[in-house]
C-alpha positions in Angstrom: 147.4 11.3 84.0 150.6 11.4 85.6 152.1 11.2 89.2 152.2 14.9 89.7 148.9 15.5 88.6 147.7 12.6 90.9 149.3 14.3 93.4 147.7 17.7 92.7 144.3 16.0 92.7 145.1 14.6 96.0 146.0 17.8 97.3 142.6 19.2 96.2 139.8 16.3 97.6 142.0 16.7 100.8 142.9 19.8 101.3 146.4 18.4 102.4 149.4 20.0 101.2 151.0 19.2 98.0 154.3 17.7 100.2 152.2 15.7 102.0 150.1 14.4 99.7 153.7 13.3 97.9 154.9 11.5 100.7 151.6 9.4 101.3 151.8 8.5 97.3 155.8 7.9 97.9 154.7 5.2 101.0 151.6 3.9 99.1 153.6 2.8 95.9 156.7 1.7 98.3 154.8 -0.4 100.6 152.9 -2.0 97.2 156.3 -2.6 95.5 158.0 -3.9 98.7 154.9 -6.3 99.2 154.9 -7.2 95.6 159.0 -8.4 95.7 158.0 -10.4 98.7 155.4 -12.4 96.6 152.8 -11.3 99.0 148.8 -9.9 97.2 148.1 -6.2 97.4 144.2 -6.0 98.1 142.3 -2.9 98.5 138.9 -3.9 98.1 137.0 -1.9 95.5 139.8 -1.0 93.7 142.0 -4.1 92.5 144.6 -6.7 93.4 148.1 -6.4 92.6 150.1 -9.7 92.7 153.1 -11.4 91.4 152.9 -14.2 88.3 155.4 -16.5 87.2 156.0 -15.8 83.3 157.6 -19.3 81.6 160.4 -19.2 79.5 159.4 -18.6 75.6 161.2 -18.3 72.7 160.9 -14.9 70.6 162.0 -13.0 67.8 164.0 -10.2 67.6 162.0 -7.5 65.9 165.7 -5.5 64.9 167.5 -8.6 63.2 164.3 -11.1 63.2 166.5 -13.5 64.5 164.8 -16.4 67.5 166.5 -15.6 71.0 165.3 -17.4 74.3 163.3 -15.2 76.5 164.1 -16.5 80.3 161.5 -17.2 83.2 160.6 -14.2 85.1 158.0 -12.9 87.9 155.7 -10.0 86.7 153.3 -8.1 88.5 150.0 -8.1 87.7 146.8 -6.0 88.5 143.4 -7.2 88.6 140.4 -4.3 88.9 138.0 -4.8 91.4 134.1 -4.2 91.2 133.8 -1.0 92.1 136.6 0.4 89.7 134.9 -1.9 87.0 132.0 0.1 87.2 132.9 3.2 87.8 134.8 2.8 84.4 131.9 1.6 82.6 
């Protein structure tokens, strides 16, 4: 599943128009990003928790030339599933 089809689904469980349904997704996943770069946790309760990790530097290999390069120290972000979404998978 895609964004547009998350947006057409969102359009049908609330009978909102497809434009508006766009621009709540647009806000949710801006708002979650924006949070995210300022190292702040994401919670919604049921769902999951999307927060920031430190990687450490490593070293790797090159799959093209299988040559060792240095990979440098970066945040990722990271999502955790909640209870409910845990289950409702199972």
């Amino acid at each position: 599943m895609n964004k547009t089809m998350i947006i057409e689904q969102m359009t049908k469980e609330t009978k909102m128009s497809k434009s508006a349904c766009r621009v709540a997704m647009d806000a949710l996943l801006k708002v979650i990003g924006s949070s995210l770069k300022k190292g702040k946790t994401v919670v919604l309760t049921g769902f999951g928790t999307f927060c920031v990790v430190k990687r450490k530097a490593r070293t790797g290999i090159n799959p093209a030339t299988g040559k060792k390069m240095q990979i440098s120290a970066k945040r990722v972000p990271k999502f955790r599933a909640g209870k409910r979404l845990k289950e409702t998978v199972s």
